[in-house]
C-alpha positions in Angstrom: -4.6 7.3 -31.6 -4.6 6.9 -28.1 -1.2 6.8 -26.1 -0.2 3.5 -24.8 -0.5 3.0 -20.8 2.6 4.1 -19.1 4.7 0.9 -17.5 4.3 -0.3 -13.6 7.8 1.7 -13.0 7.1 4.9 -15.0 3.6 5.0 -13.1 5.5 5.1 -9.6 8.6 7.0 -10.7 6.1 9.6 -11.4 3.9 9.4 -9.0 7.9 9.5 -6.6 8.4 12.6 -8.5 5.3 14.7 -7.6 5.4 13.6 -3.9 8.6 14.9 -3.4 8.6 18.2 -5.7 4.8 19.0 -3.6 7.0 18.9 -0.2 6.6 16.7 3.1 4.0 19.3 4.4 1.5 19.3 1.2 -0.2 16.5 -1.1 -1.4 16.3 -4.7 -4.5 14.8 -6.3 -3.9 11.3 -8.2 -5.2 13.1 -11.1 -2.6 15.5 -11.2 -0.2 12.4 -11.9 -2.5 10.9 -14.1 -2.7 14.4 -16.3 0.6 14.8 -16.5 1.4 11.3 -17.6 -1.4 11.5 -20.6 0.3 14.4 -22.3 -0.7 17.8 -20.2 -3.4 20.0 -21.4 -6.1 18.7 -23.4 -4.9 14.8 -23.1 -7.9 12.4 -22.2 -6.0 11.8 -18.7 -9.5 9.3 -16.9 -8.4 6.0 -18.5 -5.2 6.4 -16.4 -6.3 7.2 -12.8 -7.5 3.6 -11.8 -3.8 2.5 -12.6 -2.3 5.7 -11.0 -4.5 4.6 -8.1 -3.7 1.2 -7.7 0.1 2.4 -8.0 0.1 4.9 -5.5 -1.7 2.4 -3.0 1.2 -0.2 -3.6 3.4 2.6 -2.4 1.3 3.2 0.6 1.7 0.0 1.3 5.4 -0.2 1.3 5.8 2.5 3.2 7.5 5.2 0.6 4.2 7.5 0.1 1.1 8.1 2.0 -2.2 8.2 1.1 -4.6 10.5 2.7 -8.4 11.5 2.8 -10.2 14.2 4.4 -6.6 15.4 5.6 -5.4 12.5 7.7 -3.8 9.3 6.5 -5.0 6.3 5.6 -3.9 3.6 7.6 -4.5 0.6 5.2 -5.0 2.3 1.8 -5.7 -1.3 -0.1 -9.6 -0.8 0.0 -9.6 2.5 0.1 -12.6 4.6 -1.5 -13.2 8.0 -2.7 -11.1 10.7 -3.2 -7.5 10.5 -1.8 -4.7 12.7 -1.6 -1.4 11.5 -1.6 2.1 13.0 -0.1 4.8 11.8 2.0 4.6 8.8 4.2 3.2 10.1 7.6 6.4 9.9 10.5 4.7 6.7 11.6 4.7 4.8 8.5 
């Protein structure tokens, strides 16, 4: 039986979580958020990264993470394409 989606809040508070235990200097891949919230190891973690996704951007957006391709961040994340990184909020943000 599949696990249920996680909520709008537990989505965020994790994604919160990774951001800060990575450090202001590194980022993570959405999927690393999106694995870990499935189960770990083994879990069938791809039905979750379009709503770890759309989470992570609606942080960008208010400022308290930063999305980032190719190294440099995104300065409107909402139409955003490919792969992405995310970490802390750039100094600017």
């Amino acid at each position: 039986m599949p696990r249920p989606v996680p909520s709008r809040e537990a989505i965020a508070t994790a994604i919160l979580d990774a951001v800060t235990a990575r450090g202001a200097a590194k980022t993570l891949c959405p999927s690393e958020v999106a694995r870990a919230l499935a189960g770990g190891p083994g879990a069938d973690w791809r039905p979750l990264l379009p709503v770890v996704r759309a989470a992570a951007i609606a942080l960008a957006r208010d400022g308290r993470i930063g999305v980032y391709r190719k190294g440099k961040p995104v300065p409107d994340p909402t139409g955003v394409k490919g792969v992405i990184r995310l970490g802390a909020a750039p100094p600017d943000a």
